[in-house]
PyMOL commands that place a pseudoatom at each C-alpha (Angstrom):
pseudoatom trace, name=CA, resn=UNK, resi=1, chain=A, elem=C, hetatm=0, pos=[130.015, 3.339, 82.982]
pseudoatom trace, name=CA, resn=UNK, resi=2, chain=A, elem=C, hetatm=0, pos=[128.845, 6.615, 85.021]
pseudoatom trace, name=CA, resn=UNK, resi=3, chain=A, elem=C, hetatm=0, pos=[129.407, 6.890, 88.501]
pseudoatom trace, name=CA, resn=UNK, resi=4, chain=A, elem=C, hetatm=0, pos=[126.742, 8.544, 90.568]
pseudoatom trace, name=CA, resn=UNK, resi=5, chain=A, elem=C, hetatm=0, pos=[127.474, 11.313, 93.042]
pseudoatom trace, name=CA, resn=UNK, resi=6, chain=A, elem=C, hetatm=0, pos=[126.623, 11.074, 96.703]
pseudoatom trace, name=CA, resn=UNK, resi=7, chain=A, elem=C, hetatm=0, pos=[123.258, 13.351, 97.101]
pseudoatom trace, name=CA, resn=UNK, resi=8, chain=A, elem=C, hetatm=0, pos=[124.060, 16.223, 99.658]
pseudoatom trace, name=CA, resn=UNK, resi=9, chain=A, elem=C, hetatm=0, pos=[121.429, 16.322, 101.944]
pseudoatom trace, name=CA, resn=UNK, resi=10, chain=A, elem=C, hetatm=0, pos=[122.467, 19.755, 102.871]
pseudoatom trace, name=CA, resn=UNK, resi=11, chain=A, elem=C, hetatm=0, pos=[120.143, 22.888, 102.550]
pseudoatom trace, name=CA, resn=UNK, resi=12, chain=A, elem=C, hetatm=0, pos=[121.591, 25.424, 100.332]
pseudoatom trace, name=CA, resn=UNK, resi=13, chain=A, elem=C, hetatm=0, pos=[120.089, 28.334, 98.948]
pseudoatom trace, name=CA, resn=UNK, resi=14, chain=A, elem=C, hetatm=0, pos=[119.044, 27.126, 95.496]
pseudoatom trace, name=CA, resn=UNK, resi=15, chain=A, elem=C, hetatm=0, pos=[117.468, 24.281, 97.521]
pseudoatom trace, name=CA, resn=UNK, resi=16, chain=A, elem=C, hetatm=0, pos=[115.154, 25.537, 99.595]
pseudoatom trace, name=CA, resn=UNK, resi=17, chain=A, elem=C, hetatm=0, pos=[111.264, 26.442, 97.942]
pseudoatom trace, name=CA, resn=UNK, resi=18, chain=A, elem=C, hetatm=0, pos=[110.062, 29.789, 96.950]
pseudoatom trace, name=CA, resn=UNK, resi=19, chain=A, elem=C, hetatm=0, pos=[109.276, 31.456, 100.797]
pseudoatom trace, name=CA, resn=UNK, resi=20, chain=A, elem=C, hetatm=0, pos=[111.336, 29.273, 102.963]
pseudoatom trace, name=CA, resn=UNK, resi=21, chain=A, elem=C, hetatm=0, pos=[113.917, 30.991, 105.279]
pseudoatom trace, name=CA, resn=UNK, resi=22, chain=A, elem=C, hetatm=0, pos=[117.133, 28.999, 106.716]
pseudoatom trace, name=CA, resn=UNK, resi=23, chain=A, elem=C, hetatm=0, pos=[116.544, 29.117, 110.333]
pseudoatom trace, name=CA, resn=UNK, resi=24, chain=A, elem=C, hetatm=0, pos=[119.092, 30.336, 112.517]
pseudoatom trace, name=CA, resn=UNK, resi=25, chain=A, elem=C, hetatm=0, pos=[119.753, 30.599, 116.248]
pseudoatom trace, name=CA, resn=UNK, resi=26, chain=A, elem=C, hetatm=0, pos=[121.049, 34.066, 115.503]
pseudoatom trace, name=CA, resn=UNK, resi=27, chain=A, elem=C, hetatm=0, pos=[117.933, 37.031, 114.655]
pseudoatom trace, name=CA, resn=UNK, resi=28, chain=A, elem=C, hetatm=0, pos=[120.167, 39.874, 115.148]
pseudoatom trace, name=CA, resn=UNK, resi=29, chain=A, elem=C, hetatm=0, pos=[119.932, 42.392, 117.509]
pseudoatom trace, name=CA, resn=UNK, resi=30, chain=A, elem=C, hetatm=0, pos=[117.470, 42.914, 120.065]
pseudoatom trace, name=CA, resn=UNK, resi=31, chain=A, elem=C, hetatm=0, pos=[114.206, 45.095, 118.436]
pseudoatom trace, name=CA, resn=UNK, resi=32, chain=A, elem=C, hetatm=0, pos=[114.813, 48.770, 119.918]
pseudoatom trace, name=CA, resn=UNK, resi=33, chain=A, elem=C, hetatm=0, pos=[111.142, 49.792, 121.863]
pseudoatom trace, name=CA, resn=UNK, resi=34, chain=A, elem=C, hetatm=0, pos=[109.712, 53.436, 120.986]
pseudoatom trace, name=CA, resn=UNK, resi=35, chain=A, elem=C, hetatm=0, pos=[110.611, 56.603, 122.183]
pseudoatom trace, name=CA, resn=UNK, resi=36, chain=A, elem=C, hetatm=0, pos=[106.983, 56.854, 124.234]
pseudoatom trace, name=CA, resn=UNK, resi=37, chain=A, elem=C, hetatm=0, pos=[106.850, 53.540, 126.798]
pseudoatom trace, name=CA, resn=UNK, resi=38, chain=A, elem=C, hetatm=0, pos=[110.676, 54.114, 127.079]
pseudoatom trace, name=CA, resn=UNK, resi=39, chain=A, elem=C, hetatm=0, pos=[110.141, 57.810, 128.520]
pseudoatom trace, name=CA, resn=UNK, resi=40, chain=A, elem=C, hetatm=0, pos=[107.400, 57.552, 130.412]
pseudoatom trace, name=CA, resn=UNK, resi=41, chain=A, elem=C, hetatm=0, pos=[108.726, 54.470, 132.536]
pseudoatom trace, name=CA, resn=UNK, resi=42, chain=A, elem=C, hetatm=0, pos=[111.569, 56.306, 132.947]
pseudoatom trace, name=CA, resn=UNK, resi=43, chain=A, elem=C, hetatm=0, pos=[109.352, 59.308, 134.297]
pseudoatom trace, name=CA, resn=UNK, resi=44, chain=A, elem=C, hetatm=0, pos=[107.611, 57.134, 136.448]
pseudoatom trace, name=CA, resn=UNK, resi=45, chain=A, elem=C, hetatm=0, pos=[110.413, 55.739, 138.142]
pseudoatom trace, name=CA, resn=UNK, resi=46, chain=A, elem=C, hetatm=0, pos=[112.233, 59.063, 138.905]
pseudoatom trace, name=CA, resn=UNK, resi=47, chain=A, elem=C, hetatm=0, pos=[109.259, 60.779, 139.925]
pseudoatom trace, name=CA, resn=UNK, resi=48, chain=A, elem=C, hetatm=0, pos=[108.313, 57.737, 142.365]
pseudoatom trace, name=CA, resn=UNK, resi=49, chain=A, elem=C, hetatm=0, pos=[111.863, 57.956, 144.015]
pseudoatom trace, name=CA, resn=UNK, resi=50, chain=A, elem=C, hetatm=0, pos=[111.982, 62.047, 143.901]
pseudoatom trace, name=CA, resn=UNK, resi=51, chain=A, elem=C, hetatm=0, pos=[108.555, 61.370, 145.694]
pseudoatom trace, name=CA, resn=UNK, resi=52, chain=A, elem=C, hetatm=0, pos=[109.895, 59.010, 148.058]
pseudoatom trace, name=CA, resn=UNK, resi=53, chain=A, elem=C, hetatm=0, pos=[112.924, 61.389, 148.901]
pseudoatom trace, name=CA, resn=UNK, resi=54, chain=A, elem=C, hetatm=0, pos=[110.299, 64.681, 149.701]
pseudoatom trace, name=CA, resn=UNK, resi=55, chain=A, elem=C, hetatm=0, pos=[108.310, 62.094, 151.776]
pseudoatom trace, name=CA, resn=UNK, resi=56, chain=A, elem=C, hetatm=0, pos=[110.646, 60.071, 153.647]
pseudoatom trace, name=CA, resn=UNK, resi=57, chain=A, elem=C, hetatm=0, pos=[113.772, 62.183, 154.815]
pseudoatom trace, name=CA, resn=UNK, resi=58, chain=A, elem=C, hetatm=0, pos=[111.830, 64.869, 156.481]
pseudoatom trace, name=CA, resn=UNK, resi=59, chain=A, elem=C, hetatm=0, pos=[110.377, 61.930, 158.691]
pseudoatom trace, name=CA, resn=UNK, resi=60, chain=A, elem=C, hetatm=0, pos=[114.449, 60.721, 159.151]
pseudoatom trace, name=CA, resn=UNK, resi=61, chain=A, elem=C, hetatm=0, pos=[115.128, 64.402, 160.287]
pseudoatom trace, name=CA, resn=UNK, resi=62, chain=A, elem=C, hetatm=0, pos=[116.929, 64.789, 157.298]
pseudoatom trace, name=CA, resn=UNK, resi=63, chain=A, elem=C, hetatm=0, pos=[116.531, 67.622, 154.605]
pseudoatom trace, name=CA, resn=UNK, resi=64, chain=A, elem=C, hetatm=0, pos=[116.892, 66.833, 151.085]
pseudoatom trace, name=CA, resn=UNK, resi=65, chain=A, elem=C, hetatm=0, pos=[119.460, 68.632, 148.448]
pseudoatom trace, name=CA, resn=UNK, resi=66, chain=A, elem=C, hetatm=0, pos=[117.896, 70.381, 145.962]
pseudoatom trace, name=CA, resn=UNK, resi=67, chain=A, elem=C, hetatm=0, pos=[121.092, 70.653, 144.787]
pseudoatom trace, name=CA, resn=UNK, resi=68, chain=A, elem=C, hetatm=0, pos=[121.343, 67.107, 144.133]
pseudoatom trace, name=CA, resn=UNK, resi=69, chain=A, elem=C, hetatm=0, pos=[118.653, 66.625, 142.947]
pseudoatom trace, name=CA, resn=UNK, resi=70, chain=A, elem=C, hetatm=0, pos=[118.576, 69.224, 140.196]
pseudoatom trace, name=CA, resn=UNK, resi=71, chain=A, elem=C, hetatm=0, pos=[121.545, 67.466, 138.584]
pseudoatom trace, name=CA, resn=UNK, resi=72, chain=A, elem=C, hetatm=0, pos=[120.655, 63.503, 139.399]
pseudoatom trace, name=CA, resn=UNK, resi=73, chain=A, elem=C, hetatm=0, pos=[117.345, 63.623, 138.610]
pseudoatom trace, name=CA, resn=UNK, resi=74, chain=A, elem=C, hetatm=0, pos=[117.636, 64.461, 134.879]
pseudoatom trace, name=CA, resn=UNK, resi=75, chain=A, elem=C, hetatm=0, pos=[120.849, 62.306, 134.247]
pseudoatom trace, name=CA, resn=UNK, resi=76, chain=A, elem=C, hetatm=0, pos=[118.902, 59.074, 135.704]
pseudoatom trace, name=CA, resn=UNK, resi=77, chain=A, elem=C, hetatm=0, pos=[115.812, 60.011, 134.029]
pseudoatom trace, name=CA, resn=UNK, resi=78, chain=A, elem=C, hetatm=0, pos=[118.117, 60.101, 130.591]
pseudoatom trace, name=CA, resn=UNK, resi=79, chain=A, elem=C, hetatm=0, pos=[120.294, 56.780, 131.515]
pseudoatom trace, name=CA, resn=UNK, resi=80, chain=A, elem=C, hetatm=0, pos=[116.858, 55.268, 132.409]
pseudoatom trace, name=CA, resn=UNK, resi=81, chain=A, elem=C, hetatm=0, pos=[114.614, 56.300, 129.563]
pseudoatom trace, name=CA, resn=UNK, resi=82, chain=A, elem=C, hetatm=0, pos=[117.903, 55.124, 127.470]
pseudoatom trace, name=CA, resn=UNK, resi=83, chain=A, elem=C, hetatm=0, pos=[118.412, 51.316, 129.073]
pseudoatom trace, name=CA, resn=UNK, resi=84, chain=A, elem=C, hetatm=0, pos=[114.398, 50.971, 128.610]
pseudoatom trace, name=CA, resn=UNK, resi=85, chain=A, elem=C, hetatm=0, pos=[114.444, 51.635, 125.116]
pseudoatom trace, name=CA, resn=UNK, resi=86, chain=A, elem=C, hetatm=0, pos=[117.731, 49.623, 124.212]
pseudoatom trace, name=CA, resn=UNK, resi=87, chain=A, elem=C, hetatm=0, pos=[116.683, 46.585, 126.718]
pseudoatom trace, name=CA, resn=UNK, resi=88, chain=A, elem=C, hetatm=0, pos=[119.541, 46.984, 128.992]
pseudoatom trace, name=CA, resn=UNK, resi=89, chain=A, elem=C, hetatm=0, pos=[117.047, 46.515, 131.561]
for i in range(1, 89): cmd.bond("trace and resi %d" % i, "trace and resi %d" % (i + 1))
show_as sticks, trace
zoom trace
């Protein structure tokens, strides 16, 4: 007498039909957004607060450093154009 095997109702691999995919809660990492969108956000941003800066610290009796600004400006514009494209923010 032959004694049947439980059927595992599992999905494998050799299970599944020609063009199904397992679905899993996992998809890997984030998709990376171009170069482009990434830099000109970026742009936008620091030339809206370098704007801001000329504009509003006059009016505070204050003057603005150039100085400052020479150096911050392009590392934030980097950092920035960098989180946009990698999703950080």
């Amino acid at each position: 007498m032959e004694q049947r095997q439980p059927h595992d109702h599992s999905t494998r691999a050799s299970d599944r039909m020609a063009g199904e995919e397992a679905t899993s809660p996992y998809q890997g990492p984030p998709s990376k957004r171009p170069w482009l969108p990434s830099t000109v956000g970026a742009l936008l941003v620091v030339g809206l607060v370098i704007a801001i800066s000329v504009l509003v610290n006059p009016l505070l009796g204050r003057y603005i450093h150039w100085r400052r600004i020479d150096f911050g400006a392009p590392v934030v514009f980097l950092g920035l154009t960098l989180a946009l494209r990698r999703r950080w923010v």
